[in-house]
C-alpha positions in Angstrom: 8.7 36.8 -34.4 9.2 33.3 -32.1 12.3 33.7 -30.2 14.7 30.6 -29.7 13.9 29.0 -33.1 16.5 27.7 -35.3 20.4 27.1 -35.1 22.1 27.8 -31.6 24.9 29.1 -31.3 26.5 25.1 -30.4 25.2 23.7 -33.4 27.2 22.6 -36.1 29.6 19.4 -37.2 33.1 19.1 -36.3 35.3 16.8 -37.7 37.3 14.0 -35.5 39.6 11.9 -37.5 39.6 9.4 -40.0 35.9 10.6 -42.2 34.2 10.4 -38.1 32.4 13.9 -36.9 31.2 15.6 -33.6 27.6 16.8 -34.6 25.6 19.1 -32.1 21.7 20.3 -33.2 21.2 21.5 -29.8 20.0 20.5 -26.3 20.3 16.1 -26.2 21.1 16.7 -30.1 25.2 16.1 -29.5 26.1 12.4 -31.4 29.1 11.1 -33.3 28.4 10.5 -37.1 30.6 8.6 -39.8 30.3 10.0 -43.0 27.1 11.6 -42.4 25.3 8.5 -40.7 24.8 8.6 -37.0 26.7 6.1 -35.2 27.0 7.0 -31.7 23.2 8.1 -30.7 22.6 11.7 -29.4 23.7 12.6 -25.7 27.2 12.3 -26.3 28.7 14.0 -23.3 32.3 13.9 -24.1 35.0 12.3 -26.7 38.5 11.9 -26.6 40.8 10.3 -29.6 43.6 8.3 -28.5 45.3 7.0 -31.0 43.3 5.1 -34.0 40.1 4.9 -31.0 37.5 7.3 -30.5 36.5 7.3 -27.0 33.0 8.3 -26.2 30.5 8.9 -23.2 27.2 9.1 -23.7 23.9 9.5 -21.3 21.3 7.5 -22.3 17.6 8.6 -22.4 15.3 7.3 -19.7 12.0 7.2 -19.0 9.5 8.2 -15.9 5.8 8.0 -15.9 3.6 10.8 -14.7 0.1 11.6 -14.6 -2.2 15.0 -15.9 -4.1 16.7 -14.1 -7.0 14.4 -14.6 -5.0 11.4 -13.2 -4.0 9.5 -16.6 -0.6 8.4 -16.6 1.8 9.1 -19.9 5.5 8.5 -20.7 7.8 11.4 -20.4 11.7 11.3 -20.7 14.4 12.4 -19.4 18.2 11.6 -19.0 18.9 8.4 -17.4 21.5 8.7 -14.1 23.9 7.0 -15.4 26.4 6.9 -18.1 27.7 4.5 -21.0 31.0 4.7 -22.6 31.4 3.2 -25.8 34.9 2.8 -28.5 35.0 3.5 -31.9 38.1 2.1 -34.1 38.6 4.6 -36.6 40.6 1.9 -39.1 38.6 -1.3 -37.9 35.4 0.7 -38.0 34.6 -1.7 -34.9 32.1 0.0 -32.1 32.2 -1.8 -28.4 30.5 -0.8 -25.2 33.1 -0.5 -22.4 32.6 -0.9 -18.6 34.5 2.4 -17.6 37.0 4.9 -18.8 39.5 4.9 -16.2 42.5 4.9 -18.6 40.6 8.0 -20.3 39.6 10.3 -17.0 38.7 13.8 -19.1 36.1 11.4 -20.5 33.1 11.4 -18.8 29.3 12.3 -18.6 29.2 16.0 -16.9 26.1 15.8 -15.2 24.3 18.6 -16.9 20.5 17.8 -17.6 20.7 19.4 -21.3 16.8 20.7 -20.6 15.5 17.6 -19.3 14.8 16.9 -15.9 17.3 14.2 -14.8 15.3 11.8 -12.4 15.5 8.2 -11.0 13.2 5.7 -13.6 10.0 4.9 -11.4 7.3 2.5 -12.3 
């Protein structure tokens, strides 16, 4: 018998408002869907609803470049250091990237590496 296989005890789909859903399958698996489609890509940190806007940040994946043992060089990722904040309007249906979310403090990336190893991007 393998032993962390299948659901965690995270995983599930809650609903938001207005048909839009919190989704978690586990480690960088956390994203916001509309009616079953994904529409906020996984690494949601954090959401907030204020008012008719869904207010979302989100960690973006990164990527470093390591080498084996045998010195070839591969791609390997991990969670970028910074984070984006994006807002959905639940009656508009409009997404936009915003620059902060100063008016929304509680929203914010956490800082936890969900299993990945958070590094700086090197070349």
């Amino acid at each position: 018998m393998l032993a962390g296989c299948g659901p965690g005890v995270t995983d599930g789909e809650w609903e938001i408002t207005n048909g839009y859903s919190y989704v978690d399958t586990g480690s960088n698996g956390k994203a916001i869907y509309e009616d079953k489609k994904s529409i906020i890509a996984p690494r949601v940190d954090s959401y907030k609803v204020d008012g008719d806007n869904i207010i979302v940040a989100r960690r973006p994946a990164g990527t470093w470049w390591r080498e084996d043992q045998h010195g070839n060089k591969f791609s390997d990722w991990t969670l970028a250091d910074t984070c984006e904040y994006w807002m959905i309007n639940t009656r508009t249906h409009e997404i936009k990237q915003i620059p902060d979310t100063k008016n929304w403090p509680t929203v914010q990336c956490d800082g936890k590496t969900y299993g990945a190893k958070l590094v700086k991007n090197v070349e």
